[in-house]
C-alpha positions as CSV (number, residue, x, y, z in Angstrom):
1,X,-3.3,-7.3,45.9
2,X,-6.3,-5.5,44.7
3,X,-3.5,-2.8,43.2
4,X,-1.6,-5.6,41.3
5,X,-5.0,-6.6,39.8
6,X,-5.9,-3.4,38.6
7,X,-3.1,-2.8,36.9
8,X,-2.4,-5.8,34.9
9,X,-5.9,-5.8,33.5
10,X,-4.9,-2.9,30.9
11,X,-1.7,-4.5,30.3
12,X,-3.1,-7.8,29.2
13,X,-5.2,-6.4,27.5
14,X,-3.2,-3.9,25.3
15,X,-0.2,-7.2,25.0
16,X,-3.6,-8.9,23.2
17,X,-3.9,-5.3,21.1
18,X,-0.3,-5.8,19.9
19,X,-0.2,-9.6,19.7
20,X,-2.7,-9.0,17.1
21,X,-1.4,-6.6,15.3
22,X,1.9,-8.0,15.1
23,X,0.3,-10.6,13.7
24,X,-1.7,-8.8,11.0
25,X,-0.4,-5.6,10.0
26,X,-3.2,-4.5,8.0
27,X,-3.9,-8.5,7.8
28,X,-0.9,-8.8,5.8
29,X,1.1,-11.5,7.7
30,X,-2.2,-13.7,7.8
31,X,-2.3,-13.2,3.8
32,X,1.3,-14.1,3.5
33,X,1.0,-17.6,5.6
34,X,-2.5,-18.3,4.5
35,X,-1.1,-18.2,0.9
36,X,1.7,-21.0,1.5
37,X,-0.6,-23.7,1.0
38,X,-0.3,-23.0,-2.5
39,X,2.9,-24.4,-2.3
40,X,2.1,-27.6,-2.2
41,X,0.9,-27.9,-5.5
42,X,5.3,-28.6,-6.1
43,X,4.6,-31.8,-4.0
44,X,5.5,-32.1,-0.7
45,X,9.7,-32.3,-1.1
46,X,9.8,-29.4,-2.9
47,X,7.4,-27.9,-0.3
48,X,9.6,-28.6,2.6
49,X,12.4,-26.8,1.1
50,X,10.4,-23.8,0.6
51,X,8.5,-23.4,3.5
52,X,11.6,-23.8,5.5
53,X,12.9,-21.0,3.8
54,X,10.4,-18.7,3.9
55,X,9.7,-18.8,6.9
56,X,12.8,-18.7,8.4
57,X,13.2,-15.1,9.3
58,X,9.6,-15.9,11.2
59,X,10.9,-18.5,13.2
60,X,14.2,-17.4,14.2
61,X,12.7,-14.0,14.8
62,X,10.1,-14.8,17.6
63,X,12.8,-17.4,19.1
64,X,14.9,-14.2,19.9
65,X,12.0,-12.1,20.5
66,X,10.8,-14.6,23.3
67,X,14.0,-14.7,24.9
68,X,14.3,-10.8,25.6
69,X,12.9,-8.3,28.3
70,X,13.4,-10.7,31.1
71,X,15.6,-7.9,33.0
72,X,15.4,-4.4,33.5
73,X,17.6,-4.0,36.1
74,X,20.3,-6.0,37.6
75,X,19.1,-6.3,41.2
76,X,16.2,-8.4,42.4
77,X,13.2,-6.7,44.5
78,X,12.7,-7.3,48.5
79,X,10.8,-9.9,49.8
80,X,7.2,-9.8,48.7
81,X,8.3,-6.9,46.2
82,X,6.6,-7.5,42.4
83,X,6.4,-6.0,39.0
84,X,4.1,-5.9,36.5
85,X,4.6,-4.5,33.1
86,X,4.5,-5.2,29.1
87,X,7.1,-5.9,27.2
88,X,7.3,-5.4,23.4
89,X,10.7,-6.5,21.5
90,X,11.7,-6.3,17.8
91,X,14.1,-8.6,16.6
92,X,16.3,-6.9,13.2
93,X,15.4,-10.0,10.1
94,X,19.1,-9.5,8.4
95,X,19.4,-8.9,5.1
96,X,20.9,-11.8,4.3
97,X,17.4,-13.6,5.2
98,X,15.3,-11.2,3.6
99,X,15.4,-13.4,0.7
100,X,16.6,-16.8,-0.6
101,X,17.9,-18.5,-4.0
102,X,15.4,-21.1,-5.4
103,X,18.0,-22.4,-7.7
104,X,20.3,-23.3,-4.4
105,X,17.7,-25.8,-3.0
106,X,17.8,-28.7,-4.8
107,X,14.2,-28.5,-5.7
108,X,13.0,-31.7,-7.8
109,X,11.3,-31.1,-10.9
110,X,10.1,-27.3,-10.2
111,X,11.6,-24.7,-12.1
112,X,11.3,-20.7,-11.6
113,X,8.9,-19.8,-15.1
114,X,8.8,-16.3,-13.8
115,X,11.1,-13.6,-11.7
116,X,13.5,-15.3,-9.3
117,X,15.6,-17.1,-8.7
118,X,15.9,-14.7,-5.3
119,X,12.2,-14.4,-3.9
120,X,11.8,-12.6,-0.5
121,X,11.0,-14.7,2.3
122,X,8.4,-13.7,5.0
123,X,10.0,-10.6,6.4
124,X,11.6,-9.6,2.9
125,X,10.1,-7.3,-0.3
126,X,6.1,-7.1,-0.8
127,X,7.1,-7.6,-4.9
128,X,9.3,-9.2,-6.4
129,X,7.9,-13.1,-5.9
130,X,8.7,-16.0,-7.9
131,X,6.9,-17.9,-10.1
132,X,7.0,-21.7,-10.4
133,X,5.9,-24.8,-12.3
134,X,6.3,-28.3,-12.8
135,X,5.7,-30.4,-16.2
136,X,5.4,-33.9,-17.4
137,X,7.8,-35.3,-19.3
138,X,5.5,-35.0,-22.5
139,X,5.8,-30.5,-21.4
140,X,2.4,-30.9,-20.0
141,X,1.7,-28.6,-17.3
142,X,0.7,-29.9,-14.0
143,X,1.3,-27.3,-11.5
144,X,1.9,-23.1,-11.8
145,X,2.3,-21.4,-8.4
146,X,3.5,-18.2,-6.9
147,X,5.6,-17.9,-4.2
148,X,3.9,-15.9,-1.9
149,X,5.7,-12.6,-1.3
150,X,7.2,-10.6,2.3
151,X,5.7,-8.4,4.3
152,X,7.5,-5.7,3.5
153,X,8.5,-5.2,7.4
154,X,12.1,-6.4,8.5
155,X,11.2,-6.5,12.1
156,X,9.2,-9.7,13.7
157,X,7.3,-7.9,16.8
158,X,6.9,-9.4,20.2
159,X,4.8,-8.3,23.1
160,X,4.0,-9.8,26.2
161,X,2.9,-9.3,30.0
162,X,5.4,-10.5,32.4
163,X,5.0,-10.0,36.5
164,X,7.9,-11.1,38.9
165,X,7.8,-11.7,42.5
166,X,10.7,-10.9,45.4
167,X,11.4,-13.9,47.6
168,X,14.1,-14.8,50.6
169,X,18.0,-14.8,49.5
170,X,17.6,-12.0,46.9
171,X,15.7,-13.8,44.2
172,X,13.2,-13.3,41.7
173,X,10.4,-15.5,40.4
174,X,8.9,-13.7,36.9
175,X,5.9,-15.6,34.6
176,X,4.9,-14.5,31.3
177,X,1.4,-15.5,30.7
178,X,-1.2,-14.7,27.7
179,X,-4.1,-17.0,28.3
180,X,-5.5,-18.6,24.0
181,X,-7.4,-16.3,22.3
182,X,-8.6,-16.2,18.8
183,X,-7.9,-13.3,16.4
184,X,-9.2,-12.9,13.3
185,X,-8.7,-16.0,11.0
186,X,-5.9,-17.3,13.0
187,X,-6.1,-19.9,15.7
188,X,-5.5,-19.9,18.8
189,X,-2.3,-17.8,20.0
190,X,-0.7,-18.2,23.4
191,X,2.1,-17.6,25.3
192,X,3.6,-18.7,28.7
193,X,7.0,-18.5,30.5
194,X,9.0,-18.9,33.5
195,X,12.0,-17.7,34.6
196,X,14.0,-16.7,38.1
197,X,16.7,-14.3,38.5
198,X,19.4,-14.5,41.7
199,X,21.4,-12.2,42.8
200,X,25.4,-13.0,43.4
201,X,27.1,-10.7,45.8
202,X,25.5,-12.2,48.3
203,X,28.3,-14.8,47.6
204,X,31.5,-13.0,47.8
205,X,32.9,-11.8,50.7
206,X,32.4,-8.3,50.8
207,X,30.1,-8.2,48.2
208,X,27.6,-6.0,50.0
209,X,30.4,-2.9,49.6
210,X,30.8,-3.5,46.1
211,X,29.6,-0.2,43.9
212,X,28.0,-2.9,41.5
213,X,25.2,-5.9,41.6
214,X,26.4,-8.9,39.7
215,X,23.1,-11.1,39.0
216,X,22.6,-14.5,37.2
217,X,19.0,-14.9,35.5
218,X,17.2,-18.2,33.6
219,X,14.4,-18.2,31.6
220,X,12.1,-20.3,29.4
221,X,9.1,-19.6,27.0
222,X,6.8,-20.8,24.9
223,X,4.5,-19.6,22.0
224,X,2.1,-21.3,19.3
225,X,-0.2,-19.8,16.9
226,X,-1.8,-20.6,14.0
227,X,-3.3,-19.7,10.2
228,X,-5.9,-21.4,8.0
229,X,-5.0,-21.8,4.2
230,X,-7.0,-22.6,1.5
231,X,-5.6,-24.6,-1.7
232,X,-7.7,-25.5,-4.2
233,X,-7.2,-27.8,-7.3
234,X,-6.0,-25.1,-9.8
235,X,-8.0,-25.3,-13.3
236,X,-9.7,-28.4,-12.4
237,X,-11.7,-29.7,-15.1
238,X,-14.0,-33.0,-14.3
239,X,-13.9,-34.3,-17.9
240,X,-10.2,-33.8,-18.4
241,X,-8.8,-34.6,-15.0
242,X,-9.4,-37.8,-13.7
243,X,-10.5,-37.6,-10.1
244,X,-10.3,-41.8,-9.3
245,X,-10.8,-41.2,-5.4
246,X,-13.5,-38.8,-5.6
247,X,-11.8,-36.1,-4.0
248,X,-13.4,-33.5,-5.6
249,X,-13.2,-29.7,-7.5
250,X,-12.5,-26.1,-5.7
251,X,-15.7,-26.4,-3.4
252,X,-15.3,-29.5,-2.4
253,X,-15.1,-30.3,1.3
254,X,-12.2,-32.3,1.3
255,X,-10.0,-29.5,0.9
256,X,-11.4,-27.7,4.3
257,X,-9.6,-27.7,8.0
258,X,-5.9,-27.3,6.8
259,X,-4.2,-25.4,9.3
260,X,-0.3,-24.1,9.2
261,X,0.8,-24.5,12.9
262,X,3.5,-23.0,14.7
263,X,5.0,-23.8,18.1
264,X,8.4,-21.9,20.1
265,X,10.3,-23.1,22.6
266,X,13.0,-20.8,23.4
267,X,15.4,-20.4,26.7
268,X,17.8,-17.7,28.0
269,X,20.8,-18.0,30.7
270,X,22.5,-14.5,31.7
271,X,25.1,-13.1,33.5
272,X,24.1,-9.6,34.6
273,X,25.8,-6.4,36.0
274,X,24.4,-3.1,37.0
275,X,24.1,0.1,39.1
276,X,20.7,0.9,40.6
277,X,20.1,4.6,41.9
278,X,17.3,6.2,42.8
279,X,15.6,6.9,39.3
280,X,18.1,5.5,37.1
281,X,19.3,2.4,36.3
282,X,22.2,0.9,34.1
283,X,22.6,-2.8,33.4
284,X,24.2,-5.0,30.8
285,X,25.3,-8.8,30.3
286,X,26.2,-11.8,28.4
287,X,24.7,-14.6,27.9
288,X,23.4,-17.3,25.3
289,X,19.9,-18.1,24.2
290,X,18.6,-21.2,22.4
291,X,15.1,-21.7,20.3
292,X,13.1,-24.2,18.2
293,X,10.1,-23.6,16.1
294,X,8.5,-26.9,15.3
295,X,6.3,-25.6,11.8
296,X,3.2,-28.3,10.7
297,X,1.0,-28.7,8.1
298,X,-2.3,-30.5,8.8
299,X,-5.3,-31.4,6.2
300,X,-5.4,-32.7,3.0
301,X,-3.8,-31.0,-0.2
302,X,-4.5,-30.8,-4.0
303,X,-1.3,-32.5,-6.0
304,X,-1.1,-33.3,-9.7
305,X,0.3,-36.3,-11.4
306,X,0.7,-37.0,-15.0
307,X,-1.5,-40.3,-16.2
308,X,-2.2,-42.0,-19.8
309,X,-5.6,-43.1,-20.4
310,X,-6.2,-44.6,-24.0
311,X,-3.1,-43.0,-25.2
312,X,-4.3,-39.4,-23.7
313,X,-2.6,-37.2,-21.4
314,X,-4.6,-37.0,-17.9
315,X,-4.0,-35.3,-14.8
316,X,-5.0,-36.9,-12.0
317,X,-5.7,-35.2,-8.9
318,X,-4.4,-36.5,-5.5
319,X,-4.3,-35.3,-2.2
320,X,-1.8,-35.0,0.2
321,X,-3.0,-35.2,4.0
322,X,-0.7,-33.5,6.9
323,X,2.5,-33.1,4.2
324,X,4.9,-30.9,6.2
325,X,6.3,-31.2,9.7
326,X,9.9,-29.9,10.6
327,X,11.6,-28.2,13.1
328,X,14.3,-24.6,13.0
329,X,16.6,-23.9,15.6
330,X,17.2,-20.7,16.2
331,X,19.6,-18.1,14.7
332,X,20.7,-16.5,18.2
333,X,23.1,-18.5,20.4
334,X,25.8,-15.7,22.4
335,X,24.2,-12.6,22.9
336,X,25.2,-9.2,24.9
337,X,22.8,-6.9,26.4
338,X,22.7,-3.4,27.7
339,X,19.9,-1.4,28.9
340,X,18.4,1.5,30.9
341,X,15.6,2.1,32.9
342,X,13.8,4.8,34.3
343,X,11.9,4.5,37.9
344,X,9.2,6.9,39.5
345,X,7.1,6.3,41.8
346,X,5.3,2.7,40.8
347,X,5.8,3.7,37.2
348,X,9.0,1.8,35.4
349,X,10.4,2.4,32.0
350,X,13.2,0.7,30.6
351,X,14.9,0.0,27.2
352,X,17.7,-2.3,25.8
353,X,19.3,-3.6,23.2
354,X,20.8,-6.9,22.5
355,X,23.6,-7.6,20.0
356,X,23.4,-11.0,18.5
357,X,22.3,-12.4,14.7
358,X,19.4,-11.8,15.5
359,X,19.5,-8.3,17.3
360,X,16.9,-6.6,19.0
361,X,15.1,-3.6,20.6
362,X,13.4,-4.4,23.5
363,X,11.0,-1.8,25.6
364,X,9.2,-1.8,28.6
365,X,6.5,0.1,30.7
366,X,4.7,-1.2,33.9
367,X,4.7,-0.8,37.7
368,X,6.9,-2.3,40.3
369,X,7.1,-1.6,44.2
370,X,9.8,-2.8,46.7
């Protein structure tokens, strides 16, 4: 036991390492989301549709990434045998949602004033952003915006710690656990999972001769996480914006605590085959995966309307509290699997790949006995 403990101490605590630096390459992601509550300046339809596009390639990718490095082998340990080890996938954004047409939205009354109408989404081009704005039907500006741009990385990075247990009948119990913790100006992140892994031969007659273990394996995960933004009324001016409810310029309070949150719930169900020998081992599989990323947006937000006062053209400020909540299934449904691993003693390496929309690398290093 005391083994087990030392080892997953360094694990955890490079999975935290990489959790947070998937999250902020160079604090890039955290600019990219933190700059999304600009978007609400468009009101909060035309928000919807954009956030849901932009962050599309976010969602979809940790809903595959979750769901991989489950297995690294086909058969299950002996009773009372465990491994520990981390796990970091990379799920492939496809080109197709590197970027997305503004003008094939339906947005209502926003209109591209500059670049577009393709602007990258999260995983798409650092440049290249789109411009927008809204006007009054006198061609009074209300709102000017810039879509925030991508990260410039294609890949949406997932590590994690996962241990697994032998028990009776040839099965595996496995848990994925990061416990919250804060990085940077995100909130709190955290993962969790369960899943169990069985093998089949057991079954058939004769399956004890057979050169091959056939396995069956289930699994479940969550992940949440979130970023602070910071919209501010955009030019406001006290004498020629009217301001009826007091809410108040750049620095004013009533624009603090909004929050974009993200939560993933994602499952896995696999059929697996492999061949274990000594050092080397081959497995592969089929299976299908499922995902949702429930995206929210909580606190109050800036928002311009046009008003007349004596015959004079006003803006008047509003805000908007908790606009956005929606939910994204994920890309992935079928997917196929094949993978290798390498065992010494205690030490295990293994890498796969998995063929799907949303494919993906997947490696792992840890230690496992029995």
């Amino acid at each position: 036991m005391m083994k087990f403990t030392t080892n997953l101490g360094p694990l955890f605590g490079l999975s935290c390492l990489l959790m947070a630096l998937m999250l902020s390459p160079g604090k890039k992601a955290h600019g990219q989301l933190g700059d999304l509550g600009d978007l609400l300046e468009g009101g909060e339809y035309n928000a919807q549709l954009l956030f849901q596009e932009y962050l599309k390639p976010f969602a979809n990718g940790f809903g595959a990434g979750i769901n991989t490095g489950w297995v690294d082998r086909a058969k299950t340990h002996g009773v009372l045998g465990f491994h520990v080890k981390l796990n970091l996938s990379a799920a492939m954004v496809p080109d197709a949602h590197q970027s997305f047409n503004i003008d094939e939205l339906g947005l209502s009354t926003l209109q591209v004033l500059q670049g577009g109408p393709e602007t990258p989404t999260f995983s798409g081009s650092s440049s290249g952003a789109a411009s927008l704005g809204y006007y009054s039907q006198e061609g009074r500006e209300l709102a000017r915006f810039d879509m925030p741009p991508g990260t410039g990385f294609s890949y949406i990075m997932t590590p994690m710690v996962q241990a697994g247990l032998g028990l009776p009948k040839n099965t595996d119990v496995m848990v994925r656990f990061i416990p919250p913790f804060k990085f940077l100006d995100y909130g709190e992140i955290y993962l969790y999972g369960l899943g169990v892994k069985h093998e089949l031969n057991q079954w058939f007659p004769g399956g004890a001769l057979l050169p091959v273990t056939f396995s069956v394996m289930a699994g479940y995960t969550a992940f949440g996480t979130s970023a602070d933004l910071n919209a501010r009324p955009v030019d406001f001016n006290a004498e020629n914006d009217m301001d009826p409810d007091g809410l108040g310029g750049p620095g004013s309070d009533t624009w603090d605590d909004q929050e974009l949150v993200f939560s993933t719930n994602a499952y896995t169900v696999n059929f697996i085959v492999g061949k274990s020998l000594p050092i080397i081992s081959v497995y592969g599989g089929v299976g299908f995966e499922g995902s949702t990323t429930n995206v929210r947006v909580d606190g109050d937000f800036p928002y311009y309307t046009p008003d007349m006062q004596d015959g004079e053209f006003k803006r008047r400020l509003n805000a908007l509290s908790d606009p956005i909540d929606f939910s994204l299934d994920g890309a992935n449904n079928i997917r196929a699997l094949a993978g290798l691993r390498i065992s010494l003693p205690l030490i295990t390496f293994n890498v796969d790949y998995t063929l799907a929309d949303y494919s993906m690398v997947s490696v792992g290093l840890g230690v496992s006995l029995r």
